[in-house]
Structures are given as structure tokens and as C-alpha cells.
C-alpha positions in Angstrom: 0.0 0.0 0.0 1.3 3.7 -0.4 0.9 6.8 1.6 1.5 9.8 -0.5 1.2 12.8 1.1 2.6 17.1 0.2 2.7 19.9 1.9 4.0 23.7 0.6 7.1 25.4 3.3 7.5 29.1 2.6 11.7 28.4 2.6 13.9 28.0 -0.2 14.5 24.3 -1.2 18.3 24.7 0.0 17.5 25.2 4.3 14.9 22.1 3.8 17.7 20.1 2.4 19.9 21.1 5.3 17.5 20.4 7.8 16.7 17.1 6.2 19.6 15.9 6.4 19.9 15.9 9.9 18.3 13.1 12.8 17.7 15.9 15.0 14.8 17.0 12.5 13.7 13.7 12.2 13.2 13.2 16.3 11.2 16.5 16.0 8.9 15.8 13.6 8.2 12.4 14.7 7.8 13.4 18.3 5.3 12.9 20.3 4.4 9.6 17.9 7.3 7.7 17.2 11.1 8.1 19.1 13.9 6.2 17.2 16.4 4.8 19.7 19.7 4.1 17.9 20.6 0.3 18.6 24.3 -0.2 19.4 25.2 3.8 19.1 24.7 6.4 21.6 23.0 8.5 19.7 21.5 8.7 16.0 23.9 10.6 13.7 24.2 14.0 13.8 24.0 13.8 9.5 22.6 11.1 7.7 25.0 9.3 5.5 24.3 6.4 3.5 23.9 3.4 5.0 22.2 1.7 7.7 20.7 2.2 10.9 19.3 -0.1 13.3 16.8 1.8 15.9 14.4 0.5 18.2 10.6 2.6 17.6 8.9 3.5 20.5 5.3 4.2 20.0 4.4 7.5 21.5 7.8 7.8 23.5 7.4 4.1 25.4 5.2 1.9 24.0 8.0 -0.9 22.6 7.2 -1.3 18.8 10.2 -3.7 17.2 13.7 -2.8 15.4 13.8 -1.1 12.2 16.4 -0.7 9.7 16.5 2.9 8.6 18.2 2.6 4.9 19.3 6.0 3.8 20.6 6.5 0.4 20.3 10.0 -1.7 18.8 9.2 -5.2 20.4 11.4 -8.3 17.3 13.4 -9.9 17.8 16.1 -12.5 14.8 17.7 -10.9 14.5 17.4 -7.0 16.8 16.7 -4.1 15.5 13.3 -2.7 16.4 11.3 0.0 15.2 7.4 0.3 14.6 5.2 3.7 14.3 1.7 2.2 13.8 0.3 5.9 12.6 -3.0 6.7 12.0 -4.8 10.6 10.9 -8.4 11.4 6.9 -6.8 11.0 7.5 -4.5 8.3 8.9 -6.1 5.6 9.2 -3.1 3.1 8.9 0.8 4.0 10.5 2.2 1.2 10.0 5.6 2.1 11.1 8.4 -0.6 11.4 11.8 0.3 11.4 14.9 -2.4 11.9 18.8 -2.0 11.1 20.5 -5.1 10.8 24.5 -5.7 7.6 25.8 -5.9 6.9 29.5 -6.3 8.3 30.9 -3.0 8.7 28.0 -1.4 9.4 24.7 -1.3 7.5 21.6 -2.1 7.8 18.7 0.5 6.5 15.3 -0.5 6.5 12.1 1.6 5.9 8.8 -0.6 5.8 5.6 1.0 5.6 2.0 -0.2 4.6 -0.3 2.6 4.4 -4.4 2.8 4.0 -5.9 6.1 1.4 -9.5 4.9 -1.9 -9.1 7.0 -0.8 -6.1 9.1 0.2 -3.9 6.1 -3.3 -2.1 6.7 -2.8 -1.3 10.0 0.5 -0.6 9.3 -0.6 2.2 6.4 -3.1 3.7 8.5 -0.6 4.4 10.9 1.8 5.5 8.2 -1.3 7.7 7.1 -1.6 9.5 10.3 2.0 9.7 11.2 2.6 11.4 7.9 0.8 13.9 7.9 1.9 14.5 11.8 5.5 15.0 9.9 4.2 17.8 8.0 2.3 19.6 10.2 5.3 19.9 12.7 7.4 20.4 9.2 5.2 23.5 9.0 5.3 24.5 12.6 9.5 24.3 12.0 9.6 26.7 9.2 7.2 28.9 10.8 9.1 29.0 14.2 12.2 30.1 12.2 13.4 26.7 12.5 13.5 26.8 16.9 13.5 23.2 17.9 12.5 23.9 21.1 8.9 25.3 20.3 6.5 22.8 20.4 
């Protein structure tokens, strides 16, 4: 199943990118939902490289929901910057998760497309994905508009 949501940020393409490559703007706009615990590290990386990462999800800070592999790779496009999460746990076995930043106007266009697979649970799994998406880009928004603070809420 696929979960394909946009949203428009009034910033240039350029400061998304730079934010987006970062975990600490990942923990934000997942929180309160999901926290990623990095397995075997101390912390998640300050910049995502390609690779992989093993974190533990906790469902709304400390509800214990499996080990995921978070998969990061950075896709060429003539078009768009793009970054990729082809993840996978023991539940999930696919969450190809693509993200794409592409002008727009004043702004920048912000697009979250996920593939999901996970046999009979992949519908619970999606309309969780649904949810938590869209979560992701309403805090997204609340960033930009914040002047990027982290520490607003």
C-alpha cells in the first residue's frame, strides 16, 4: 500500500535540504508519535549518511514497537533533491520511504511517498503511516514557521 502525502514550506528548497539531512529534525517531527532509539550507538547521527541504521521505535515515547532498519541512500534526480529510507524490521517487511523537495513558487514543495508491505498487518501498518505522515508535515510546517527553533512545540 502507499501513503502519498505534500505539503507547501514558505523556505527556499536549500534550508529544507539542510534540515533534512539531519536526525535531529527527524526526532522532531516524529515526536510525540514515534522516538527512534539508535541500537548499538549512543545516539543517531548528527548527519545522515548512506547506510544503515538499526533503531528501536517506540510508539508515543514508550510503548515498545520492534527494530527497524532505517536505509538512507540519496537518489540522483535532475529535478528534485530526494532522500530514500528503504527500511525494513521483522513486522515490516518493506517501508520504502522516498522523500522529495522541489521548488515551488516561493517556497518549497515537500512530499512524503511511502511503499509499505508488512502480509496481513500492512493495513494497520498504512493507516498508521497515514496518520504519522501527515503528523511529519504539520510539525514540518510548525518548524519553518518557528524560524526553524526546535525547542517550540
Amino acid at each position: 500500500m502507499i501513503v502519498d502525502v505534500s505539503t507547501f514550506l514558505p523556505v527556499e528548497p536549500a534550508e529544507v535540504e539542510s534540515h533534512l539531512r539531519t536526525s535531529r529534525l527527524l526526532i522532531y517531527v516524529a515526536s510525540p508519535l514515534v522516538k527512534f532509539i539508535p541500537c548499538g550507538a549512543k545516539q543517531l547521527p548528527e548527519r545522515w549518511e548512506e547506510g544503515t541504521y538499526w533503531v528501536s521505535l517506540r510508539l508515543f515515547g514508550f510503548v515498545p514497537f520492534g527494530k527497524q532498519a532505517v536505509v538512507i541512500s540519496y537518489p540522483e534526480s535532475r529535478s528534485s533533491f530526494s532522500v530514500r529510507d528503504n527500511g525494513h524490521s521483522m513486522l515490516v517487511k518493506k517501508w520504502d520511504h522516498r522523500i522529495t523537495i522541489d521548488p515551488s513558487g516561493t517556497g518549497t514543495l515537500y512530499r512524503d511517498h511511502v511503499t509499505i508491505e508488512a502480509g496481513v498487518f500492512t493495513v494497520f501498518i498504512w493507516a498508521f503511516a497515514q496518520l504519522f505522515y501527515r503528523h511529519r508535515q504539520r510539525r514540518w510546517r510548525q518548524l519553518v514557521a518557528s524560524g526553524f527553533n526546535y525547542a517550540a512545540t
